[in-house]
C-alpha positions in Angstrom: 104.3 108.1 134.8 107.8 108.9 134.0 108.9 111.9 131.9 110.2 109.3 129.0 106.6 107.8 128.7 104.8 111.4 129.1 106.8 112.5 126.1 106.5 108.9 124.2 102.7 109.8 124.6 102.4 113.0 123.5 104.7 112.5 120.6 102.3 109.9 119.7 99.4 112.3 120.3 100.7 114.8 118.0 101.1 112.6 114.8 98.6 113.2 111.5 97.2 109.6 110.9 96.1 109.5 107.6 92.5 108.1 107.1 93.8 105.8 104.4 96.0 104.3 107.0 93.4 104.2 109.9 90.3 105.6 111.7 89.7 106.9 115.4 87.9 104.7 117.4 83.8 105.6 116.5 82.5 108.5 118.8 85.6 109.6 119.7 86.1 113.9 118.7 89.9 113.7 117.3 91.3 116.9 115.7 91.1 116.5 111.5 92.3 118.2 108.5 90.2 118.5 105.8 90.9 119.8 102.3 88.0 121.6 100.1 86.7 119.3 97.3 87.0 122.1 94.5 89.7 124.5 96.7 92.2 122.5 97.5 92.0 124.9 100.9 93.1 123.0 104.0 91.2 123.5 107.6 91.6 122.3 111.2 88.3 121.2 112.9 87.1 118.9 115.4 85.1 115.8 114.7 84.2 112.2 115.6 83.6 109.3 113.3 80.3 107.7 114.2 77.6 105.0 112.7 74.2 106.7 111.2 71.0 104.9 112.5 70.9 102.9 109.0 74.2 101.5 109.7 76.2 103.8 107.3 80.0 105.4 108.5 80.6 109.1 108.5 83.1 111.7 109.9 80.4 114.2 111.9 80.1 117.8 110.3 81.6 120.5 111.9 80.0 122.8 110.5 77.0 123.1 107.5 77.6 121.5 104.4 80.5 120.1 105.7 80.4 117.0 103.6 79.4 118.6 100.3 82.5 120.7 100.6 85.0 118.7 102.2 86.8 115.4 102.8 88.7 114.4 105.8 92.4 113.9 104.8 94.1 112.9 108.3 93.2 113.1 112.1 95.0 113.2 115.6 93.8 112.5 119.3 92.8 116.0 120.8 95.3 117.7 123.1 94.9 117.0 126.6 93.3 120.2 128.4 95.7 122.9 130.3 96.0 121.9 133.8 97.6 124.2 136.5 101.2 122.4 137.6 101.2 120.2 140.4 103.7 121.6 143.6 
């Protein structure tokens, strides 16, 4: 890979999609930001959207309550891990 598609690809790694404009692939844990129902209060968590048993869509709560609380605003692929440099 040359250093102009490396930094095409993580440019395009570190772009918000909006979930009005798109959703991740299903079972696939993306970054997303999601805003409080009632605060307004943004937060960075990581997620998947995946199919319930009964056929139903829904982003996977990160934590309790999750979707009482919250709604999922935008989401990026996760970062790719550190990896010691190659010599």
């Amino acid at each position: 890979m040359t250093d102009v598609q490396k930094a095409i690809e993580i440019l395009q790694n570190s772009v918000w999609t909006l979930v009005d404009d798109g959703l991740p692939e299903k079972d696939v844990k993306v970054l997303i930001t999601a805003e409080g129902k009632t605060s307004g209060e943004r937060i960075v968590k990581i997620s998947a959207y995946t199919t319930s048993y009964y056929g139903f869509e829904y982003w996977m709560e990160p934590f309790r309550y999750f979707s009482d609380n919250y709604r999922v605003v935008a989401w990026r692929p996760l970062p790719e891990p550190y990896r010691e440099p190659e010599e």
